[in-house]
C-alpha positions in Angstrom: -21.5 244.5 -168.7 -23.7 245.3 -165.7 -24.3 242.5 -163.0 -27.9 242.5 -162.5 -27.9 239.4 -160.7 -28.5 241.5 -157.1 -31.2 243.8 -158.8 -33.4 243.5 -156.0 -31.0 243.1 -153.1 -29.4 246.3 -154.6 -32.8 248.3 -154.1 -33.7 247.2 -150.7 -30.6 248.3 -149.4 -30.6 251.6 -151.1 -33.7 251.9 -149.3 -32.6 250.7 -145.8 -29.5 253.6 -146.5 -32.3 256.4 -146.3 -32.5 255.1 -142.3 -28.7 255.0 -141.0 -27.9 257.6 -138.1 -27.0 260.9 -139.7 -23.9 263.0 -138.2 -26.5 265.2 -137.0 -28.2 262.5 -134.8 -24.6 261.1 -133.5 -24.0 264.5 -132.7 -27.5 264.8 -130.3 -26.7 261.9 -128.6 -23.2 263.1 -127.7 -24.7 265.9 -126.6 -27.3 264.5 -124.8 -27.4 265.5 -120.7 -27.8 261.6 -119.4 -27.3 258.4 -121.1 -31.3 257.8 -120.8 -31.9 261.3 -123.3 -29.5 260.2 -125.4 -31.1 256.5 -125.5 -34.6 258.2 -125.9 -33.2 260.3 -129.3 -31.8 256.6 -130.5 -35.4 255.6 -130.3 -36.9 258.4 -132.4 -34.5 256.7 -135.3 -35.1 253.3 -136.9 -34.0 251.3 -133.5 -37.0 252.6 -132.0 -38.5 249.5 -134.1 -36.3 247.1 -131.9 -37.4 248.7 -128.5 -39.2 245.8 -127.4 -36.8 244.5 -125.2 -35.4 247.5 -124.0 -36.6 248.5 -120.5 -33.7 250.5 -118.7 -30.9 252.4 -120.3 -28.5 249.1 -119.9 -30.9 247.3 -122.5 -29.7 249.2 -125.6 -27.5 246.2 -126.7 -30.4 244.5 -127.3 -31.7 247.1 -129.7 -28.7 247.3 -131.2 -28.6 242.8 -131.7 -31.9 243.1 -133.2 -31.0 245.5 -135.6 -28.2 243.4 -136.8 -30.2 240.3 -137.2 -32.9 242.3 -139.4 -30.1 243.4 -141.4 -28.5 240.2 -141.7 -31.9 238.4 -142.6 -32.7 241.2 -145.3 -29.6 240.2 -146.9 -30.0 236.3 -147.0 -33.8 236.6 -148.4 -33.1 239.2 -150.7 -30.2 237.9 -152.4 -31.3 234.4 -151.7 -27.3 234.1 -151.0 -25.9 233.3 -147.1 -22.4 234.2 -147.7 -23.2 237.6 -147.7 -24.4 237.5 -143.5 -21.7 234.9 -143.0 -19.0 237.1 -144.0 -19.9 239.2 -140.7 -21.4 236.0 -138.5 -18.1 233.7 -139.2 -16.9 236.7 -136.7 -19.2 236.3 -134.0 -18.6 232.3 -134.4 -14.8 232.8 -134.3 -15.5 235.3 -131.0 -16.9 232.7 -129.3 -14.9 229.9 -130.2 -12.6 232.1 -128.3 -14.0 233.3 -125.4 -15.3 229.4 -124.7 -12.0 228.4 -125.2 -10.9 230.7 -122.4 -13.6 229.4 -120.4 -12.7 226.1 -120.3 -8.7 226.4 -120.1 -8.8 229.1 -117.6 -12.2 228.0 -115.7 -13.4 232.0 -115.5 -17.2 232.6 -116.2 -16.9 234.8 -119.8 -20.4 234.4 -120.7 -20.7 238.0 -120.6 -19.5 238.6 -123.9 -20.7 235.7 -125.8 -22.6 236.9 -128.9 -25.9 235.7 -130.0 -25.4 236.7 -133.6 -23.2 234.2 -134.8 -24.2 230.9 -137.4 -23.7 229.0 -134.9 -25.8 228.2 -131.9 -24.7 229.4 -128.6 -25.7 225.8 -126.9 -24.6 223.8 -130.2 -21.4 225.7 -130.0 -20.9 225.5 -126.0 -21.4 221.8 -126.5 -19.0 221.2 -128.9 -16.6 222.9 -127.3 -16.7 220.9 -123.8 -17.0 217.7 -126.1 -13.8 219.0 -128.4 -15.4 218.2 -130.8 -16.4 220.1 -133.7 -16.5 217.8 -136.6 -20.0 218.9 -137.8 -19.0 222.7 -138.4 -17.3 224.1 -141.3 -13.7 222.8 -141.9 -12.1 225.9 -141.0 -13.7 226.4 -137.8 -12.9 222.7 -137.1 -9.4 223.1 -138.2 -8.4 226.4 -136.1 -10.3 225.1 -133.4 -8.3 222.0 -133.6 -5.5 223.8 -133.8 -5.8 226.1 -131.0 -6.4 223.6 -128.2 -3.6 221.4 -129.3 -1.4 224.6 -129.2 -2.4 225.2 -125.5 -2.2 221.9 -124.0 1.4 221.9 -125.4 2.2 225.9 -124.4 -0.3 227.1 -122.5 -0.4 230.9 -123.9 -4.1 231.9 -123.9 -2.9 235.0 -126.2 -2.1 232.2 -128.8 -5.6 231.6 -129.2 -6.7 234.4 -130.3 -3.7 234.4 -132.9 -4.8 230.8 -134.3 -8.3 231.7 -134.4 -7.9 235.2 -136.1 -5.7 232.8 -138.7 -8.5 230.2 -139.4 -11.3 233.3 -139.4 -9.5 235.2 -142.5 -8.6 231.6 -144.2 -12.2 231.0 -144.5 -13.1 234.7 -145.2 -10.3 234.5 -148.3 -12.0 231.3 -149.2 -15.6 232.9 -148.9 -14.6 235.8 -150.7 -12.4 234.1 -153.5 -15.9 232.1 -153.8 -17.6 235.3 -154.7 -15.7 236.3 -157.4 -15.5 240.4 -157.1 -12.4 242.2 -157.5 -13.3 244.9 -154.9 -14.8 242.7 -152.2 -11.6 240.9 -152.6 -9.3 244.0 -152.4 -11.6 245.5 -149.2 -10.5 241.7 -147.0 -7.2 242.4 -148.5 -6.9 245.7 -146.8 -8.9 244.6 -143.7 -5.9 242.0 -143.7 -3.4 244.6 -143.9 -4.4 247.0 -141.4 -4.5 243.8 -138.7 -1.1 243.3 -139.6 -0.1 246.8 -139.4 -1.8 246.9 -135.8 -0.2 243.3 -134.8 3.0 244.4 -136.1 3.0 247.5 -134.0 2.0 246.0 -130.6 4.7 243.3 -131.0 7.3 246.1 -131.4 5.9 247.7 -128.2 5.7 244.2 -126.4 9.7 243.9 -127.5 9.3 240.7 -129.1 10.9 239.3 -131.7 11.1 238.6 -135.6 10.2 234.6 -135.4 7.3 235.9 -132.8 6.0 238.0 -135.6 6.3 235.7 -138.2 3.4 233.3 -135.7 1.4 236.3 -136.0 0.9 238.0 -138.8 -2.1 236.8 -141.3 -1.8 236.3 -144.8 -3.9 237.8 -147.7 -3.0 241.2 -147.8 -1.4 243.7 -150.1 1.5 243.6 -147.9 3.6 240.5 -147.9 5.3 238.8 -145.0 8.4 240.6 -145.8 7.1 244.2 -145.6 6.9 243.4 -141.7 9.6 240.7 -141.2 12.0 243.3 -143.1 11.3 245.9 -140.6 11.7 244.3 -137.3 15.5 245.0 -137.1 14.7 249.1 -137.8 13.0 251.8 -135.8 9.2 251.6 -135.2 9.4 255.4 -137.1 11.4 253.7 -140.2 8.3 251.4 -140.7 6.1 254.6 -140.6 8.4 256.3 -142.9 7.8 253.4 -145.3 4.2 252.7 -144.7 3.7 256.8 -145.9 4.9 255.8 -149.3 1.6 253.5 -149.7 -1.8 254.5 -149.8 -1.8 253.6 -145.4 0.0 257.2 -145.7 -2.3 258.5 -142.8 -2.0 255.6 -140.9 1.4 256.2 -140.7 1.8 259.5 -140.3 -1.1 260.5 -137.8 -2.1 257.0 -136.2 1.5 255.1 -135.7 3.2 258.4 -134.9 -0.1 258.7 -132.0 0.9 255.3 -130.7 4.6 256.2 -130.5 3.7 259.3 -129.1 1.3 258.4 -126.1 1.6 254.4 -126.1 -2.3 254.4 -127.4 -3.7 252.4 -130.4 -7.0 254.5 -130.7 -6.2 257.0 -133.0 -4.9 253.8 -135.1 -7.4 252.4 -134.4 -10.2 254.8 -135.9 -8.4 255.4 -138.5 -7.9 252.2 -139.8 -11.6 251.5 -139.3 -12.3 255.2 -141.5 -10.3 253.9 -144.0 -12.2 250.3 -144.4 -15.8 252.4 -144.2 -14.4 255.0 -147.3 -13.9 252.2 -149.4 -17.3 251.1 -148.6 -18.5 253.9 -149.3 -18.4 253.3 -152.9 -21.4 251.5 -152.3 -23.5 254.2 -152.5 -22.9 255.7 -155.8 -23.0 251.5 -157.4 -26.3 250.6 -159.0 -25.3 247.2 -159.7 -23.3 244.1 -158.3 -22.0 243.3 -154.6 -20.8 246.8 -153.7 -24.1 248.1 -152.8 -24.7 245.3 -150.6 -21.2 244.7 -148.9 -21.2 249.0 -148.8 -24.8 249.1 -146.8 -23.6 246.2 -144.7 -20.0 247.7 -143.7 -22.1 251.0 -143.0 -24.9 249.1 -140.7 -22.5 247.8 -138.6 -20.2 250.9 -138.1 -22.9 252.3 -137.0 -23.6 249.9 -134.4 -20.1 250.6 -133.3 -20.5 254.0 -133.3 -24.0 253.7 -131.4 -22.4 251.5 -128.4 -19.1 253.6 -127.9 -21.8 256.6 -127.1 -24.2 254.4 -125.2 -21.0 253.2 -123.0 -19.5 256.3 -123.0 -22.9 258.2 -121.3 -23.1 255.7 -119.0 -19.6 255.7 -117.9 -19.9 259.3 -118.0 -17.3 260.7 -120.4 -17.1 264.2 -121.5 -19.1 264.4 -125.3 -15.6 265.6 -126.4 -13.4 262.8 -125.7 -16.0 261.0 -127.4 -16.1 262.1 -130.3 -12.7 262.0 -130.9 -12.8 258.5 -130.5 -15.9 258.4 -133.3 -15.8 256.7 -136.2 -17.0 258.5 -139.2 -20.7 257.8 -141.0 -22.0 256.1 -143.9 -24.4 258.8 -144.7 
């Protein structure tokens, strides 16, 4: 039976998908001589609508923000539904909860990469957090942050807040998702789950820590159970690839672990992980009906945003197009 109940969502989306950056425009702005050309080619494309802010070459985030929010507003009034936005805003909220958390315990001035495009208020948030007090928020944002600051007045391991707050993000994503009912939405957090853990398992190997640090660390939900990992920790870091190539992470394993044991760099893991999360959207754009459309456009918008800053940063740091690009994620279109 078809799922008509996003009828109109579905079609605004399939005509937002007709203005995603093409390869060919990616490929111009690598290419570009100076990061203002290659800014000026971003504004012949759909961002040019968000320009109003921008006034210097440094300005493009803003661009970029705007674009986002438009996105995220299309969504909520044309599916008349929140959870869609929140599954990507709970991340900026989670972000910040960190970098605030920093902030306070470490008293250095992060407010350089606070995001504005959370659920959640920057000032609401900032207060709450010098108050410790979050009891208005959503119960797993109150809960991890709860957690987190007990855990570093007793330990005093920054790192471990990022772990906690990763943890409570993906319990209330499971919950969100579980909420929504669709087998592929659930299987595409499932594998975002997976490929953390793969990454997290991975850099704990390389920091030489042990199996009851791992166990701390790893977040549950995925394919892969507990015991994939834990199992592993007393092999070689190649044994774990071996056994990863049997699953569909084949590439993973064979191209982007055997990169990090190679040169000591997660990048090509990295990328491909992200490619492999964007494929599966991808089925979004041969789905008339349902969530997949949606979730698919909104995966796509904000790989390209990715994509779009990595350039933008990479011109003005001034790095050869080449390097870039090998660094690129894929596209939507």
């Amino acid at each position: 039976m078809r799922d008509t109940k996003y009828l109109y969502a579905v079609s605004r989306v399939k005509a937002l998908e007709n203005n995603l950056l093409s390869k060919n425009t990616v490929d111009r702005m690598l290419e570009a001589s100076t990061p203002e050309e290659a800014l000026k080619i971003l504004g012949e494309t759909d961002y040019g609508n968000f320009f109003g802010e921008v006034e210097e070459v440094y300005d493009f985030e803003k661009a970029l923000d705007q674009s986002l929010k438009f996105t995220y507003k299309v969504l909520e009034d044309s599916t008349r539904d929140p959870r869609f936005s929140l599954l990507s805003k709970l991340r900026y909220d989670f972000h910040n909860l960190k970098v605030l958390l920093k902030e306070k315990y470490l008293e250095e001035d992060y407010n350089y990469i606070l995001s504005s495009m959370g659920s959640i208020d920057l000032d609401v948030l900032k207060k709450a957090v010098e108050d410790k007090d979050l009891g208005g928020f959503d119960p797993h944002i109150k809960d991890a942050f709860d957690r987190a600051v007990m855990d570093f007045e007793l330990n005093g391991d920054p790192q471990r807040i990022d772990v906690l707050l990763d943890q409570g993000l993906y319990s209330a994503l499971r919950d969100m998702v579980a909420d929504m009912d669709d087998s592929y939405l659930t299987l595409m957090l499932q594998t975002e789950i997976d490929l953390l853990n793969i990454n997290i398992f991975i850099r704990v190997r390389k920091m030489g820590r042990n199996a009851k640090f791992l166990e701390t660390v790893l977040v549950d939900g995925g394919t892969l159970d507990r015991s994939f990992f834990m199992d592993a920790m007393g092999e070689p870091v190649s044994s774990f690839a071996d056994k990863l190539s049997a699953s569909r992470y084949s590439r993973l394993a064979v191209e982007g672990i055997q990169s990090w044991i190679d040169t000591g760099s997660s990048t090509v893991l990295e990328k491909l992980s992200d490619d492999f999360l964007l494929n599966m959207a991808k089925k979004g754009k041969y789905a008339a009906f349902g969530i997949l459309p949606i979730i698919g456009y909104l995966k796509a918008k904000e790989n390209e945003v990715r994509i779009v800053r990595m350039v933008m940063v990479g011109k003005i740091n001034g790095i050869p197009a080449d390097n870039l690009r090998e660094r690129l994620r894929d596209v939507y279109v």
